[in-house]
NUDREN-789006 format. One record per residue: x, y, z of N, C-alpha, C, CB in turn; residue in three letters; residue number from 0. Coordinates in Angstrom, 3 decimals, padded with zeros to 6 digits. Atoms other than C-alpha are relative to their C-alpha. Glycine has a CB too. Example, Ala and Ser with C-alpha at 12.3 -4.5 7.8 and 13.67 -1.06 7.14 Angstrom:
residues 2
> n.x, n.y, n.z, ca.x, ca.y, ca.z, c.x, c.y, c.z, cb.x, cb.y, cb.z, rest, nr
> 000.890, -001.190, 000.000, 012.300, -004.500, 007.800, 000.900, 001.200, 000.000, -000.992, 000.027, 001.246, ALA, 0
> -000.820, -001.190, -000.060, 013.670, -001.060, 007.140, -000.770, 001.090, 000.730, 000.414, 000.462, -001.415, SER, 1
end
This chain:
residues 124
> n.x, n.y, n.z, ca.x, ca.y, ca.z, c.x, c.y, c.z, cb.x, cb.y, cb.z, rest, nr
> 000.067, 000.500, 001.363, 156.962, -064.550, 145.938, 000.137, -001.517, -000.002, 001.092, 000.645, -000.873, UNK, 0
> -000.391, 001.691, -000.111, 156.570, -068.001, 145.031, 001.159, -000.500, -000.543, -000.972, -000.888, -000.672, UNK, 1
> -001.633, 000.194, 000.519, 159.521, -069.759, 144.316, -000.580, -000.579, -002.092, 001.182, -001.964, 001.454, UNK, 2
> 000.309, 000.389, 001.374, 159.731, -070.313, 140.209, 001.601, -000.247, -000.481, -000.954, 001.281, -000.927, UNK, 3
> -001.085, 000.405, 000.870, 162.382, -071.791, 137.623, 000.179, 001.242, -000.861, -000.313, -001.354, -000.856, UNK, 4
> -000.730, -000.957, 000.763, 164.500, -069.342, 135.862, 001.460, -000.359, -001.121, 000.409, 000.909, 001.140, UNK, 5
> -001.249, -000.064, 001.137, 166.764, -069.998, 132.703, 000.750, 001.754, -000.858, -000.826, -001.040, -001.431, UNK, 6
> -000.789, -000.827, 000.524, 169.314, -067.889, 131.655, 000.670, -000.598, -001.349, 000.919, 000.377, 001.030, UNK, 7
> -000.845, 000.208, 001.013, 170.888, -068.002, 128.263, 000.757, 001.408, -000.477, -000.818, -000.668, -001.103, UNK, 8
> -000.915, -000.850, 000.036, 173.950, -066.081, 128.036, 001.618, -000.671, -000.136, -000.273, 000.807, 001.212, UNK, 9
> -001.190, 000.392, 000.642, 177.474, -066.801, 126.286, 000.860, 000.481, 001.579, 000.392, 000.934, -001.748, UNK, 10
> -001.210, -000.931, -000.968, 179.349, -064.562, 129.380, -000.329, -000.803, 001.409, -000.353, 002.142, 000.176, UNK, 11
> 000.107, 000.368, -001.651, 179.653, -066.830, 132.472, -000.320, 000.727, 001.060, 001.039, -000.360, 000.479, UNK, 12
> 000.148, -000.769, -000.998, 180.374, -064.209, 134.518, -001.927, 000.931, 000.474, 001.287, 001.014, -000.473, UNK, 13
> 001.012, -000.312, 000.075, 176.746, -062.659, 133.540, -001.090, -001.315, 000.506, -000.021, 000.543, -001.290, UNK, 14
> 000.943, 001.211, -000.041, 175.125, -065.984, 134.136, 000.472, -000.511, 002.112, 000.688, -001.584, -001.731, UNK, 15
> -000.072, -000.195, -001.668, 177.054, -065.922, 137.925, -000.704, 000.767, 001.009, 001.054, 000.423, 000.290, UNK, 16
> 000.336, -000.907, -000.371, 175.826, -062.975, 138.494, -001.512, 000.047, 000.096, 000.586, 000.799, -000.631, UNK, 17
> 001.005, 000.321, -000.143, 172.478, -063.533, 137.890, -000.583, -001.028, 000.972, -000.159, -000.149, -000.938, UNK, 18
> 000.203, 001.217, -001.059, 172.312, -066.809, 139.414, 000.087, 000.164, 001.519, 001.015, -001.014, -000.263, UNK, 19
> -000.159, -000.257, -001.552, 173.748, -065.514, 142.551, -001.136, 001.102, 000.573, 001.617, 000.631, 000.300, UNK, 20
> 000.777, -000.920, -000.090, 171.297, -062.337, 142.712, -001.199, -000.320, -000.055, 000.219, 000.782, -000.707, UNK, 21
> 001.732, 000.536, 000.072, 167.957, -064.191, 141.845, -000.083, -001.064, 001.085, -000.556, -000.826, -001.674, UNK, 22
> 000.037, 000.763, -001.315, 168.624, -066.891, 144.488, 000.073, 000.670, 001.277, 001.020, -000.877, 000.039, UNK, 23
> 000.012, -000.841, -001.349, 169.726, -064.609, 147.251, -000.797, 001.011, 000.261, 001.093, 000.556, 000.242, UNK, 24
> 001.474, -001.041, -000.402, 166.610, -062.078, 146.646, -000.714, -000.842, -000.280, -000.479, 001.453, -000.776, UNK, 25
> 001.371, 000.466, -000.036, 164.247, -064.337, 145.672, -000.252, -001.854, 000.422, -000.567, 000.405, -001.621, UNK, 26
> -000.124, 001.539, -000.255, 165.255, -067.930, 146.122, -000.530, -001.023, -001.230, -000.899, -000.331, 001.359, UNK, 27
> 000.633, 000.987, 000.810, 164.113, -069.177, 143.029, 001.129, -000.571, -000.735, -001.123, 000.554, -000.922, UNK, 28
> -000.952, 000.733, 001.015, 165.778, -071.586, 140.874, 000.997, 000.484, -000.866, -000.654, -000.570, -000.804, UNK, 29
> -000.570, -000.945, 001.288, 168.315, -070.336, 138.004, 000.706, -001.205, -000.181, 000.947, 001.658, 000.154, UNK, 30
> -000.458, 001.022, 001.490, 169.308, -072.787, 135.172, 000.986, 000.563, -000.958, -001.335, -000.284, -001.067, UNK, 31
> -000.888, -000.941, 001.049, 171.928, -071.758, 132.701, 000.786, -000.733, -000.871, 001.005, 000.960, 000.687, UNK, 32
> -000.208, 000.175, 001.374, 172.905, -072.231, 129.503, 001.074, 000.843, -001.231, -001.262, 000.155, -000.327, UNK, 33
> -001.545, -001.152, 000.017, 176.186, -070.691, 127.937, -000.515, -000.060, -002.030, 002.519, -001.145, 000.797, UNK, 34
> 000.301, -000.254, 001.489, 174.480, -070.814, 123.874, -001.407, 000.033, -000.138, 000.581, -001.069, -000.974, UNK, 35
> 001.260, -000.128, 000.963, 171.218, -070.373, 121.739, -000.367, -001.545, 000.228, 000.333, 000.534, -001.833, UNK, 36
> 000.311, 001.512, 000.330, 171.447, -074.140, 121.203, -000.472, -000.796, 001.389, 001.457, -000.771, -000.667, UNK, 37
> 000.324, 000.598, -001.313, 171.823, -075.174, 124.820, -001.171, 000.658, 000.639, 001.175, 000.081, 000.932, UNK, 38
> 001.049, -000.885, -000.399, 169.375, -072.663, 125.853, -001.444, -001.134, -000.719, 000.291, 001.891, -000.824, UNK, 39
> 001.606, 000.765, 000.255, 166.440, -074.601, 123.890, 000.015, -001.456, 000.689, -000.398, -000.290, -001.886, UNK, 40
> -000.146, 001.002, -000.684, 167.744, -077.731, 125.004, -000.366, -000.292, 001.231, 000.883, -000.161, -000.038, UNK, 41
> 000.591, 000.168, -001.717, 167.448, -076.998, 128.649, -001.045, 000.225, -000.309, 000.424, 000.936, 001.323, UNK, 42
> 001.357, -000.309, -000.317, 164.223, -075.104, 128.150, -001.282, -001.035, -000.149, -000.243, 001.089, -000.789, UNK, 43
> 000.671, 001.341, 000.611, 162.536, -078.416, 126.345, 000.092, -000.824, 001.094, 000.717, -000.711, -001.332, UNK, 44
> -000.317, 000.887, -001.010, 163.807, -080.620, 128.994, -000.524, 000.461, 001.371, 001.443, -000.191, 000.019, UNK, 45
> 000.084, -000.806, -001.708, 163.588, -077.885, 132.354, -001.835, 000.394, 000.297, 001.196, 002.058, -000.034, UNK, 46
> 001.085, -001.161, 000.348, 160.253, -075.934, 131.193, -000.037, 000.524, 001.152, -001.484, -000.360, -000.514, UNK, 47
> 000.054, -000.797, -000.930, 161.367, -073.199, 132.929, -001.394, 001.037, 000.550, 001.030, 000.630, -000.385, UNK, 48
> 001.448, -001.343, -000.228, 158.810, -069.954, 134.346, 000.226, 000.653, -000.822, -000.215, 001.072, 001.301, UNK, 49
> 000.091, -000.774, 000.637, 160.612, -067.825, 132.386, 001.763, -000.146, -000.413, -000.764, 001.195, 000.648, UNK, 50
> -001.183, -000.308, 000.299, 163.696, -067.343, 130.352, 000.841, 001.322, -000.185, 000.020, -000.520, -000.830, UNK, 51
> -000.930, -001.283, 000.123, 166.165, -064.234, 130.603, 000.967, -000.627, -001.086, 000.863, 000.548, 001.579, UNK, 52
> -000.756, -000.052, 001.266, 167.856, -064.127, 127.197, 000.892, 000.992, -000.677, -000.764, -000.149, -000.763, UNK, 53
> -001.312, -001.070, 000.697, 171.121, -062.498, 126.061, -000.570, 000.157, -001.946, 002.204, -001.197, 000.181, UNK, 54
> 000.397, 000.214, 001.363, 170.638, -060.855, 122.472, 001.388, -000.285, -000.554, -000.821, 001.262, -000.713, UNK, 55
> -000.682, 000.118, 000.964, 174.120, -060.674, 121.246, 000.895, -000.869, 000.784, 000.446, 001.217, -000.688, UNK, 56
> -000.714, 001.016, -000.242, 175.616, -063.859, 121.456, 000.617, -001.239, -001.634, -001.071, -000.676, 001.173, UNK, 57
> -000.850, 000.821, 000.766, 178.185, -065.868, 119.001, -000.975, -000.971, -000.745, 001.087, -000.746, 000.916, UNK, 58
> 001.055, 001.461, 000.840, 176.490, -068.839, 116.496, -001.318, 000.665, -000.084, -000.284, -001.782, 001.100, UNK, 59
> 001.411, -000.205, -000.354, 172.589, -068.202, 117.693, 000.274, 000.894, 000.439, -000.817, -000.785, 000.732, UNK, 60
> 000.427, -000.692, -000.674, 172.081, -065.012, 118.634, -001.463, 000.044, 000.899, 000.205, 000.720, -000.681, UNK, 61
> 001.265, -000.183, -000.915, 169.261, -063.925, 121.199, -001.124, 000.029, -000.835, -000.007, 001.302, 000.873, UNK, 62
> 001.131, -000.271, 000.957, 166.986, -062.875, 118.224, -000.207, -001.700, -000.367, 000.475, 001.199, -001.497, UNK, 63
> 000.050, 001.165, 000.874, 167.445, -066.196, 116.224, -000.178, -001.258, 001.053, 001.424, -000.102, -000.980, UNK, 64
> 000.291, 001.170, -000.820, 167.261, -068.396, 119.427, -001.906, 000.299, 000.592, 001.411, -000.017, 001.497, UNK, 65
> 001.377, -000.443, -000.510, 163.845, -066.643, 120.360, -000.731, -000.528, -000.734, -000.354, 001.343, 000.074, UNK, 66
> 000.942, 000.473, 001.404, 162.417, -067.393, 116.954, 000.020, -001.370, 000.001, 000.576, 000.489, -001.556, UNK, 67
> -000.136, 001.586, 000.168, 163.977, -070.961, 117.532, -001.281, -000.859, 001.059, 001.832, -000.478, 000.583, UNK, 68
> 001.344, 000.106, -001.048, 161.630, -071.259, 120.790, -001.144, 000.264, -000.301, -000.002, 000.731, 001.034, UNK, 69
> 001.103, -000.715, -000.132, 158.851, -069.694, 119.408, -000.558, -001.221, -001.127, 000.051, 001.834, -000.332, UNK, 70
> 000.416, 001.797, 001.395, 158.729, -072.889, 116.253, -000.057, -001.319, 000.749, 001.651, -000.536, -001.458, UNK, 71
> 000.473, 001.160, -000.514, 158.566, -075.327, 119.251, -001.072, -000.206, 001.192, 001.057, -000.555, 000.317, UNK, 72
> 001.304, -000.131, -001.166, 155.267, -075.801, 120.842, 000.023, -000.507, 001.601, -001.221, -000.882, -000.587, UNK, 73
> 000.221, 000.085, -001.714, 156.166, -077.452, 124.448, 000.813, 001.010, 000.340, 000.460, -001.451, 000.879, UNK, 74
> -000.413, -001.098, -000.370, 158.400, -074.375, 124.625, -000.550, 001.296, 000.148, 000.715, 000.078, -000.534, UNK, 75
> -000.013, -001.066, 000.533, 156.746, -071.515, 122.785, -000.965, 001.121, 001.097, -000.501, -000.293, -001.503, UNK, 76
> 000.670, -000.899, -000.780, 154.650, -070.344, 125.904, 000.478, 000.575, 000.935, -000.869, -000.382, 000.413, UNK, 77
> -000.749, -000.518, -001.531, 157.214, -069.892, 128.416, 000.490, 001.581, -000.387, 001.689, -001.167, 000.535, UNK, 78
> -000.664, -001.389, -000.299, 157.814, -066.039, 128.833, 001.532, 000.660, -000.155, -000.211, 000.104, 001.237, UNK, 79
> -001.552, -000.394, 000.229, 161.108, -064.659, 127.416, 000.340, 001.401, 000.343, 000.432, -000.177, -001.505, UNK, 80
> -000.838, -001.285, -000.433, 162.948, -061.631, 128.876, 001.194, 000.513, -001.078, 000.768, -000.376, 001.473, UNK, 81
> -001.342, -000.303, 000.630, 165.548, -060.160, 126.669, 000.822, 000.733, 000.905, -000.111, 000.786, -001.275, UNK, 82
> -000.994, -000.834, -000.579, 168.612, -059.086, 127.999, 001.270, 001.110, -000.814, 000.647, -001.026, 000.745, UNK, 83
> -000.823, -000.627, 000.879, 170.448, -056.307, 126.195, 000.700, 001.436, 000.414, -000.797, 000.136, -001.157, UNK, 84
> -000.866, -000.730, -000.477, 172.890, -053.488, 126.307, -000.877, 001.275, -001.384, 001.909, -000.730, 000.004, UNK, 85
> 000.731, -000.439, 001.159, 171.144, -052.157, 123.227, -001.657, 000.545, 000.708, -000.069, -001.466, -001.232, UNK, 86
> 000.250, -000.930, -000.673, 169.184, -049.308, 125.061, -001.056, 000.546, -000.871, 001.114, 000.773, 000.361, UNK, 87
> 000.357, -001.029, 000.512, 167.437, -046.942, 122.057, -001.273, -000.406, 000.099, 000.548, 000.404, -001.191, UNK, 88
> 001.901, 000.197, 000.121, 163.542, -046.663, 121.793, -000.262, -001.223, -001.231, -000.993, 001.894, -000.729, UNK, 89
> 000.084, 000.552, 001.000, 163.754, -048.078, 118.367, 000.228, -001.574, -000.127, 000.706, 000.677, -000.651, UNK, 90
> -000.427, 001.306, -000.095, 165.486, -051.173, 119.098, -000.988, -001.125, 001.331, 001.727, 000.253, 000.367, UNK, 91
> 002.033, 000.489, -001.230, 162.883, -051.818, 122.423, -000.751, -000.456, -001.234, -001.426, 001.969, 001.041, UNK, 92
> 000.679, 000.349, 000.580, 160.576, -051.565, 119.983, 000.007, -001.141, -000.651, -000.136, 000.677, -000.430, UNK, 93
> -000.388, 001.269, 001.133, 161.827, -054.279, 117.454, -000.138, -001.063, 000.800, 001.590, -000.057, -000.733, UNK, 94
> -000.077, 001.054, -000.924, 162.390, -056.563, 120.456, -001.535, -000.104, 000.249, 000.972, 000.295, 001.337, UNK, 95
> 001.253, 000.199, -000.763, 158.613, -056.107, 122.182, -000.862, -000.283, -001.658, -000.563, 001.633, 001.222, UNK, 96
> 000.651, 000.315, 001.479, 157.229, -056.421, 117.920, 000.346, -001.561, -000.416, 000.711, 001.122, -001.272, UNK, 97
> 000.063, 001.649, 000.177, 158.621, -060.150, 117.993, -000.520, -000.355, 001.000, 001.242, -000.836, -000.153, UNK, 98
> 001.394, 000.595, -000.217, 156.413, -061.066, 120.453, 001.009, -000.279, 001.981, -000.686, -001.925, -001.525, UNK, 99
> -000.891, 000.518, -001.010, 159.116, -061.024, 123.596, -000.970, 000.463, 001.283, 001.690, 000.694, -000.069, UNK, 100
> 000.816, 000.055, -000.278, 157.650, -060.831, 126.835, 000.625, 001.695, 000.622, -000.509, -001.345, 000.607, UNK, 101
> -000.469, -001.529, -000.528, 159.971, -057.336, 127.815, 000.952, -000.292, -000.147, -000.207, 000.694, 001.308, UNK, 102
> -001.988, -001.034, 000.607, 163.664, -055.781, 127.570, 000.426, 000.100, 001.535, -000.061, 002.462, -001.034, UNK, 103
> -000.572, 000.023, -000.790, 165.945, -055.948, 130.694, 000.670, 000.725, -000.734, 000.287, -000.958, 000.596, UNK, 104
> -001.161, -000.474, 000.487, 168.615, -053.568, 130.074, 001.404, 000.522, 000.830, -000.476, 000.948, -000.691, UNK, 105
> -001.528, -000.087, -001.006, 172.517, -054.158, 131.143, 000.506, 001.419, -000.598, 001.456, -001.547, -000.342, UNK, 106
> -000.625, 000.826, -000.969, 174.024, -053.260, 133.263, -001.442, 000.025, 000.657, 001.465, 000.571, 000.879, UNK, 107
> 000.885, 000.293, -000.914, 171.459, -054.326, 135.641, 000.303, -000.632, 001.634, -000.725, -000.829, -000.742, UNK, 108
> 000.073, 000.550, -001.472, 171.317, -055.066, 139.629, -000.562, -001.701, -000.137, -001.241, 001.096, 001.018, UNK, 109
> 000.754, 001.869, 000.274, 171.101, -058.732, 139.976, -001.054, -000.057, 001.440, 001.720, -001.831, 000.188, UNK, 110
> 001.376, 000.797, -000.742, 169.210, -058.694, 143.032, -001.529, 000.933, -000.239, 000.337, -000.103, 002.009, UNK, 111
> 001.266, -000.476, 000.678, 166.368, -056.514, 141.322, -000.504, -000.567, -000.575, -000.064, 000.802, -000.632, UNK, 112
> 000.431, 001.038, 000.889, 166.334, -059.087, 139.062, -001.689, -000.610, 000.337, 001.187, -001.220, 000.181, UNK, 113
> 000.711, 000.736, -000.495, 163.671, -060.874, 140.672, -001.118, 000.629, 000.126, 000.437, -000.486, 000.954, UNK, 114
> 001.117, -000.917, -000.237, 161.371, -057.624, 141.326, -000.090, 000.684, -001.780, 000.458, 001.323, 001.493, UNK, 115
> 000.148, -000.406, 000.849, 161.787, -056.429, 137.800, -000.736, -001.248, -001.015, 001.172, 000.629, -000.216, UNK, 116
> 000.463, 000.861, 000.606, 160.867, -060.193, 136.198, -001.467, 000.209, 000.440, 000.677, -001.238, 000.210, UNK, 117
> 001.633, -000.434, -000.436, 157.743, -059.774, 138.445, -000.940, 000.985, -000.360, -000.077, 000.296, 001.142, UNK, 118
> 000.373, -000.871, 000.058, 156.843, -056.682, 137.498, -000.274, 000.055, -001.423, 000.658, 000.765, 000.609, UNK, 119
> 000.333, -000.391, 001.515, 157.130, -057.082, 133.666, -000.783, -001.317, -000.197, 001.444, 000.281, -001.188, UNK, 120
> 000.890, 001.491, -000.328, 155.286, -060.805, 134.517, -001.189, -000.013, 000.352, 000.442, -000.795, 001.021, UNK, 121
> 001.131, -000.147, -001.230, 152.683, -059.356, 136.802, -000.141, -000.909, 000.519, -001.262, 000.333, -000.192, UNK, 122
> 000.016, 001.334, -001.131, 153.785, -062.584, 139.074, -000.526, 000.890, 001.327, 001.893, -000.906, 000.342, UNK, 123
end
């Protein structure tokens, strides 16, 4: 795989360790991280990552409302968003893949899959 930039936005450090450590040690690619909604666009504007993995339920900005925030700024709005959620049911998938996301990760998740599952819902 080629190596690519990866942002995370996620309030839970520990989730943002975990990732970070699991996508570097299977795949070697980059991982960026961002502990809010707010910082999350910030980096992404500045980084333009490959793709962003996005927590939905997070404090201030949630995942929903930071997606929509990315999606109103054009050097952002093409980069590929992942949601990350614990929020499992068909119904709620649905709602997520109907705003325009690019797929649904769902915790708990293997961090070093990480890297084969971004690919796979990417077709990298």
């Amino acid at each position: 795989m080629l190596s690519k930039r990866v942002l995370i936005i996620d309030d839970e450090e520990t989730i943002q360790t975990v990732v970070q450590f699991g996508i570097k040690l299977a795949a070697g690619w980059e991982v960026l991280t961002a502990s809010s909604g707010l910082k999350g666009i910030e980096t992404a504007q500045a980084e333009q990552p490959d793709v962003i993995l996005l927590d939905v339920m997070m404090p201030d900005m949630d995942g929903i409302a930071t997606f929509k925030e990315l999606q109103a700024h054009p050097e952002v709005q093409k980069i590929p968003v992942i949601l990350l959620t614990a929020k499992a049911q068909t119904a709620e998938r649905r709602q997520f893949n109907d705003l325009g996301v690019s797929g649904v990760i769902t915790k708990p998740f293997n961090s070093l899959d990480l890297p084969e599952q971004i690919s796979r819902i990417l077709h990298w």
